[in-house]
N, C-alpha and C positions, 0 to 999 in steps of 0.2 A: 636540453642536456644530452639526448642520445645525440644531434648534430656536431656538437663539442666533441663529447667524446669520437665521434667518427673523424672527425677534421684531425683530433690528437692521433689515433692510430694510421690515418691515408698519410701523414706529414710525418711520422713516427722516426724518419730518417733523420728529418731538419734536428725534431725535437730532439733525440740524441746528441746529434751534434754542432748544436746550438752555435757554438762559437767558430764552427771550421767548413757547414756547407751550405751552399746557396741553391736553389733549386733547381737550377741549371747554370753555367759560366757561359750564357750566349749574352741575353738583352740582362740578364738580373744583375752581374756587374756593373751595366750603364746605367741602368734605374737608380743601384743603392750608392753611384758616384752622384748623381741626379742630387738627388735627395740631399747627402753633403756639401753638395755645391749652397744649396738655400741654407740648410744649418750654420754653414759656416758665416755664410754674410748675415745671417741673422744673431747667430752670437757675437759676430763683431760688430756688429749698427752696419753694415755696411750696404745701406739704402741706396746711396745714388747710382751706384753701377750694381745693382740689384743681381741683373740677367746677364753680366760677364761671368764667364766661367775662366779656369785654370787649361785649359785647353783650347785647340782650334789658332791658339798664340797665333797673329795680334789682332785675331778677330774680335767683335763687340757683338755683345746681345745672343751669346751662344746657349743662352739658355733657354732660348725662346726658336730652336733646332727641332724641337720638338715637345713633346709634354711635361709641363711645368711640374705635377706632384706637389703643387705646393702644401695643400691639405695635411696630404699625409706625412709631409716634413715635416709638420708643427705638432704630427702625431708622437712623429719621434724623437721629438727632442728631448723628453726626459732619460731614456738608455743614451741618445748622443752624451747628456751631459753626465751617464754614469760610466759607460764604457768609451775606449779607448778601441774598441772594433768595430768595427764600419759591416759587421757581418752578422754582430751581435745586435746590434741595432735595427737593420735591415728585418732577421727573420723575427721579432719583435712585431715588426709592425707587419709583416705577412701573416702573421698569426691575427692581431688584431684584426686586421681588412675581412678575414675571413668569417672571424665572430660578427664585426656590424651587419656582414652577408647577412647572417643570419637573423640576427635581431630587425632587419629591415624587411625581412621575406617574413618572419612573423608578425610584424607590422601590418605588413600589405593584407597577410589574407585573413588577418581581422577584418579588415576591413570592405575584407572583398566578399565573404563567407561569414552567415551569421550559426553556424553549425563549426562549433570549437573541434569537432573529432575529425575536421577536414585542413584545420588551420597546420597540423605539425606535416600531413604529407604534403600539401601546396607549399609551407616553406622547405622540406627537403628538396621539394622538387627543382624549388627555385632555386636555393643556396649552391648546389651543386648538380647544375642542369649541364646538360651537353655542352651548353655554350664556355663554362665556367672552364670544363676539360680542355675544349677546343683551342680555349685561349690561354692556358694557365701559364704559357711562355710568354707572353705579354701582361705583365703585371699590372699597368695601366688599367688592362682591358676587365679584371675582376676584382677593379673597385666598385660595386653593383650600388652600394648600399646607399648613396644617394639618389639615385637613378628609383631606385625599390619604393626607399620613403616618401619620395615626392609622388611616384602613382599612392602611394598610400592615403598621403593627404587629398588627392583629389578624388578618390574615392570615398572617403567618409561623409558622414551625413550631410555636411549641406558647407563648399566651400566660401571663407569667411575672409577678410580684410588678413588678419591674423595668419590663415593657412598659405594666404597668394604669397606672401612675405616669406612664410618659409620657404615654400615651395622656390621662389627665387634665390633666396641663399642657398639652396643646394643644388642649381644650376648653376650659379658661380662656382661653388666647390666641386661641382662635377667639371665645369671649365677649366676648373684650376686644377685638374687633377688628369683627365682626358678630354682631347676636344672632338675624338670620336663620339662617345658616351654622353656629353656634353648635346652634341646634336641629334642623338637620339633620343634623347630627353625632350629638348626642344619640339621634335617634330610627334613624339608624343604628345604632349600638354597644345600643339597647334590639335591632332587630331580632335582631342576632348572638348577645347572649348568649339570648335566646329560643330563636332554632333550636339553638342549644348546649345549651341543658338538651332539649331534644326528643329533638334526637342524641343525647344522654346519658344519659336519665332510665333507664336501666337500666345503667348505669355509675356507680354510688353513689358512689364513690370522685370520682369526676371530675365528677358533678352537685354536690358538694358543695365541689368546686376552685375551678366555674365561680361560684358562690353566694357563694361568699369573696369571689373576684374583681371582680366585680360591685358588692356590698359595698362593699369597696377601692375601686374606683373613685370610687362613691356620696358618700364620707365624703371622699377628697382632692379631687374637683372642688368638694362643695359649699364644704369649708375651705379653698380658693384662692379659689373665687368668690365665697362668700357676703358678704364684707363690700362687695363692687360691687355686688351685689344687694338687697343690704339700703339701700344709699343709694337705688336708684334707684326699689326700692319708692317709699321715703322722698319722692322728688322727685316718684312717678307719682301718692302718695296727697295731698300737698301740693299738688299745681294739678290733681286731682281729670281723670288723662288718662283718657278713655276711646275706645277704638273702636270705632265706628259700625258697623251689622253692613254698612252701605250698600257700606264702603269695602273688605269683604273681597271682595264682590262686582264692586266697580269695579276691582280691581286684581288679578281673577283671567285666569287665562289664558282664551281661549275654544277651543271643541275646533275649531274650525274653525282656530284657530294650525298646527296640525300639519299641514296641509294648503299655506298658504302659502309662499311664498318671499321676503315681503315687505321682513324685513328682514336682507337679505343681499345686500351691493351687488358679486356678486362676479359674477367672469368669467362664470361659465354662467347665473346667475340674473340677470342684469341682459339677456340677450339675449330677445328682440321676443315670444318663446311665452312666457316665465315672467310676464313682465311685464303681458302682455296677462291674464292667468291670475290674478294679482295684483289686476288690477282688481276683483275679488268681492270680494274682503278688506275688509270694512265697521268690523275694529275698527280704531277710531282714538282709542282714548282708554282711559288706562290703562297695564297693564304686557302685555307679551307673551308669549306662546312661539312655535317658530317650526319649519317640518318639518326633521325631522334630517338629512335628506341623502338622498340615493342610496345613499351607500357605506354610511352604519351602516343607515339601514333595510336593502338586502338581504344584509348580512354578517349582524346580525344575526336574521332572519328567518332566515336559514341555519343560525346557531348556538344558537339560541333551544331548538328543537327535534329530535330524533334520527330521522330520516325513514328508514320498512325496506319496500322493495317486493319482490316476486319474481314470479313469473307470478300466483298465486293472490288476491292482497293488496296491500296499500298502507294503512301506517299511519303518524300519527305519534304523537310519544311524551315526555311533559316528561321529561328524567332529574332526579331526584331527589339525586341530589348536593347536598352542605353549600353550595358554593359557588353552585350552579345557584340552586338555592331564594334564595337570599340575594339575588342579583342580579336574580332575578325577581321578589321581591315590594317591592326597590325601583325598580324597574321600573314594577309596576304602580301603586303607592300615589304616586311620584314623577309618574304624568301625572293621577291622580285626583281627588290632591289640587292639584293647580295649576289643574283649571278650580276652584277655589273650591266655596263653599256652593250657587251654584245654578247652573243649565245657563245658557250664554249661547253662542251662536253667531252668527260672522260680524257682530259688533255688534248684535246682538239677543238682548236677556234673554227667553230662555225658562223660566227661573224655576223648573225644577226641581230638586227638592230633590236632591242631593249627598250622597256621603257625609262629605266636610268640614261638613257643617251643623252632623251630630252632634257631628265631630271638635272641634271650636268649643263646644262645650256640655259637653262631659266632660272636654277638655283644657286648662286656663287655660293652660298652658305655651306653646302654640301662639296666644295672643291677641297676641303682637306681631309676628308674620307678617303684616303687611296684607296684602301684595303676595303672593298665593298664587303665583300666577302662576312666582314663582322656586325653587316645589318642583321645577321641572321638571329644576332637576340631579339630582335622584337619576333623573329617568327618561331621561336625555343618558347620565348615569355606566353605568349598564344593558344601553345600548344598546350601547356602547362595548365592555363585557366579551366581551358575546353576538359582536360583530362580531367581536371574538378566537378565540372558536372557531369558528365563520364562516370565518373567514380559514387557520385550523387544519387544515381541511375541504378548503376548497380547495387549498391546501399540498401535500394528500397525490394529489393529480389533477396539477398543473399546477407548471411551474416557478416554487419560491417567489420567487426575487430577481422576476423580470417581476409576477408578482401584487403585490407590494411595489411596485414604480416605478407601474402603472398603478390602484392603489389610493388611495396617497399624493397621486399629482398630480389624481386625482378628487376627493378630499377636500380640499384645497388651492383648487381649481378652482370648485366648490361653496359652500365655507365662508368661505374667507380675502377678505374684502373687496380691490378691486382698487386702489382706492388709499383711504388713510385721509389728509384733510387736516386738518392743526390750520392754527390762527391765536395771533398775538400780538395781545394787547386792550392798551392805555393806561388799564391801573382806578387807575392813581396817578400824573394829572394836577398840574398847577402847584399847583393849589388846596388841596390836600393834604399838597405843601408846607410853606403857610403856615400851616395845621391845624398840621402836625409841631411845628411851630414853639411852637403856645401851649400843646400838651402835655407838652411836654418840659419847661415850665416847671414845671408842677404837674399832678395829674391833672384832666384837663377832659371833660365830658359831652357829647358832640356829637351831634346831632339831624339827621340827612339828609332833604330833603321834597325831592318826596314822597316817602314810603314804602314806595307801592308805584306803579308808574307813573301817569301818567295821562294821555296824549297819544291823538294817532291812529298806529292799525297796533298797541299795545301788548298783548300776546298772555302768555297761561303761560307759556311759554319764555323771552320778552325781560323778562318781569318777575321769573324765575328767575335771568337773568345777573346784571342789575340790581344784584339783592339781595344775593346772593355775591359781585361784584366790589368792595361796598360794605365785606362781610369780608373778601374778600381786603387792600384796601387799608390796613385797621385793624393787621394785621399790622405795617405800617412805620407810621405814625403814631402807633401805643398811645394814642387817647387811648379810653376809653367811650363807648361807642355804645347809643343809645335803640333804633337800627334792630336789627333780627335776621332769621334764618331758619334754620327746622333742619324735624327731621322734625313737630315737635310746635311749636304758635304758642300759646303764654298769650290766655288769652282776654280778660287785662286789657288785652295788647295790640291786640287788635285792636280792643277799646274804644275806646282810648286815637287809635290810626290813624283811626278814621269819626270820633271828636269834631274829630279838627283838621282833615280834610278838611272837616267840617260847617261849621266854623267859615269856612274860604276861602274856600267854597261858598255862605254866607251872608252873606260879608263883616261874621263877627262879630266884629270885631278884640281887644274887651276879653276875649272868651271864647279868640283866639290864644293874646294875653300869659300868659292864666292856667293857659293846657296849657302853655306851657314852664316858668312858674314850677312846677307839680306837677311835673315832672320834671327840677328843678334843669338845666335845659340853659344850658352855656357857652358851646357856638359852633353857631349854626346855619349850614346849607350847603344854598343854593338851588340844587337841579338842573335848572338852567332849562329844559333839552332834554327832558326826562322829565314836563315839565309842561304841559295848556294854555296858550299867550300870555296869556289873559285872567287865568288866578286867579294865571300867574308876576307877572305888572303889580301884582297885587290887594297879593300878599305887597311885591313890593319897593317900593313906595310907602308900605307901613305901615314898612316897614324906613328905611326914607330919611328920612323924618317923625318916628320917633323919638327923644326923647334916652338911650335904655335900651340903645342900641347903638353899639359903631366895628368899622366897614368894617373888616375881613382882608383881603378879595379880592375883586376883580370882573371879571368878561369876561362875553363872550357867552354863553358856557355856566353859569359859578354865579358866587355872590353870598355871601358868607360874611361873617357877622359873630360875632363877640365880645359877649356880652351883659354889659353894664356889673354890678357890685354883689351878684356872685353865686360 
């Protein structure tokens, strides 16, 4: 209950304004387009072209760009089918994702702890760990609650025919949901039954359980997943995706992350030492990690290892426990592999080799992780455990309730950002309207310029919103859209984007007309704010001069026309 209620007051913005903001307008407009895109072909039967979307026009399989959400689209399809807002629906199921957090981290450390007065801090800690902050702009990335339940199941008493089964279903639905997560799941449940045959390998009987098991699992995750896999093969070997070895390196964590307190705008970290402290921090581009805390570093530092002094000596000691081992070496592989293929610190590629170089060269499995950088849950999830016995430890010295009150509110203090502000955007202006309007008649192709900004001050980010609010607005409109953005950009497309800026850019008007006729576009929509004065003039004067077009819309901001004969 007290986790609810904290989720209700950190989110307290959303919940206000339920109907009008998203918790950020960078990736949360393309996730909650995501998400409509399966609703849609789901309320309409619309199975055979499953993974076309309304975007990317005339590409195929655009839904398989990036991560599917299918799970949680079938979360939301009861607000889909009561509201009429795509934003209403959206912060719905953010709210939910964040309760199963929950209920799946109290799960886990039942199961993991038979001492219930340790179960509500191990799931606080879990629910809303560094990782969950770290990532909170990747919505994808804190869907946890599958990932949580399935360690859950394989830690309980004795895994059965019954738990492999689940445990598989919520690798598909972690597939089906991220295939980050998705694989850090898998390479969990590999760790497990590893050290299980280790434990075992002199327990024939029960080395040959665990083999079955394993087995089981092998044969029902791939027969759930394999035909999702088989498509997207399909789409990855079709526009020929590959990644760059550049981008495992740009999107890995730097070791210098664990050091900072950068991105953590909370009560302790945002006062004048940290900050000032923070100023080192040179990485600014890419994906992060970020230092754990106070509280899980020295909990876990405490619980990590069994420390024995007496007059004579002083040693310490890893206990070798099933459970120890297991947390330890996701522990350590969870920060190893998140600096990436090669060493970088503090914004400086130092260029040594990794042991992810190899990981990358012997494991295809692990090629659609760009973003190393988000192993770092398994070395958050780690920490977390360790700081349980940690906490254990000191239990057994000091009164538990007081160690509980001044642990929690450190970790709270630390971690829990001090305020989180959304905003409500206008991405479905008058203009869009009168779109609505000529697509409902019949389906129409509409071409948004530019396509990607081109003003002064337009930056990554503001060309991020841009581009998402341009999906999100697609949602109530339905007509086809030329424009797109996902994880993965067709390289026809971005052809296709430098030929028509070239053409503006050279004022080569007969080479405009023949980039829209190559893409059958019905209505084009000038976004005049998003564009130089000079080349918006260029375009609406070839617009105005035409008889190939009638005016839809105009103001000071867009220009919409209807393309005659098409």
């Amino acid at each position: 209950m007290i986790q609810v209620l904290l989720t209700l007051f950190l989110f307290r913005s959303i919940l206000f304004n339920f109907s009008t903001n998203l918790y950020d307008w960078n990736d949360y407009p393309y996730v909650t387009w995501t998400i409509y895109q399966s609703l849609d072909n789901i309320s309409d039967l619309r199975l055979d072209n499953f993974f076309d979307t309304n975007s990317f026009y005339p590409h195929k399989g655009t839904l398989l760009f990036s991560d599917l959400l299918l799970p949680q689209s079938l979360i939301a399809l009861l607000p889909y089918l009561i509201s009429q807002n795509p934003i209403v629906t959206f912060n719905f199921l953010f709210f939910v994702t964040i309760f199963l957090n929950i209920v799946a981290s109290l799960f886990l450390w039942r199961k993991l702890t038979e001492d219930k007065r340790f179960i509500f801090f191990g799931s606080l800690l879990t629910s809303f760990s560094p990782f969950f902050f770290l990532n909170s702009n990747h919505f994808q990335m804190i869907n946890l609650w599958p990932y949580l339940f399935s360690l859950g199941i394989l830690f309980g008493k004795k895994l059965t025919v019954k738990g492999t089964f689940f445990i598989s279903l919520l690798a598909t639905i972690l597939f089906l949901t991220s295939v980050y997560l998705c694989i850090f799941l898998l390479f969990s449940i590999f760790i497990w039954f590893l050290l299980r045959f280790i434990f075992e390998r002199r327990n024939t009987n029960e080395l040959l359980r665990f083999i079955k098991l394993a087995t089981f699992f092998s044969i029902i995750f791939i027969s759930l997943s394999g035909p999702f896999i088989f498509r997207y093969l399909q789409v990855k070997t079709s526009y020929i995706i590959t990644r760059d070895y550049g981008e495992y390196v740009l999107y890995s964590a730097h070791i210098s992350d664990y050091l900072f307190t950068t991105h953590y705008p909370s009560l302790i970290y945002s006062a004048r030492p940290f900050t000032l402290w923070n100023r080192f921090d040179m990485h600014k581009v890419g994906e992060s990690a970020g230092f754990p805390g106070i509280t899980l570093l020295m909990l876990s530092v405490l619980g990590i290892f069994i420390y024995k002094k007496n007059k004579d000596f002083f040693y310490i000691r890893l206990p070798l426990s099933f459970n120890h081992l297991f947390f330890f070496i996701l522990t350590f592989c969870g920060f190893i592999f998140s600096l990436g293929p090669r060493l970088n610190v503090s914004g400086t590629l130092i260029g040594i080799p990794l042991p992810y170089d190899l990981i990358l060269k012997i494991m295809p499995l692990v090629e659609p992780v760009r973003a190393t950088a988000r192993w770092s849950l398994l070395f958050y999830l780690g920490l977390i455990y360790f700081s349980i016995l940690g906490f254990k430890k000191l239990s057994l010295k000091y009164p538990f309730y007081l160690l509980l009150l001044i642990f929690s509110l450190l970790f709270v203090a630390e971690i829990f950002p001090v305020k989180i502000e959304t905003q409500a955007k206008d991405y479905y202006p008058g203009a869009y309207q009168n779109i609505a309007k000529e697509c409902k008649k019949s389906p129409k192709v509409l071409l948004e310029f530019p396509m990607t900004q081109f003003v002064l001050g337009a930056n990554i980010i503001s060309n991020l919103s841009y581009r998402t609010q341009m999906l999100l607005a697609s949602t109530n409109h339905k007509c086809i859209l030329i424009n797109g953005y996902s994880g993965y950009i067709p390289t026809d497309y971005t052809r296709y984007e430098d030929s028509l800026f070239w053409a503006v850019e050279n004022k080569d008007q007969d080479l405009f007309w023949k980039l829209l006729d190559e893409k059958k576009v019905n209505i084009f929509k000038l976004n005049r704010k998003n564009l130089f004065e000079e080349k918006d003039m260029v375009i609406l004067e070839w617009m105005k001069k035409s008889n190939k077009i009638d005016v839809v819309y105009e103001d000071k901001d867009f220009f919409v026309a209807s393309l005659k004969n098409k």
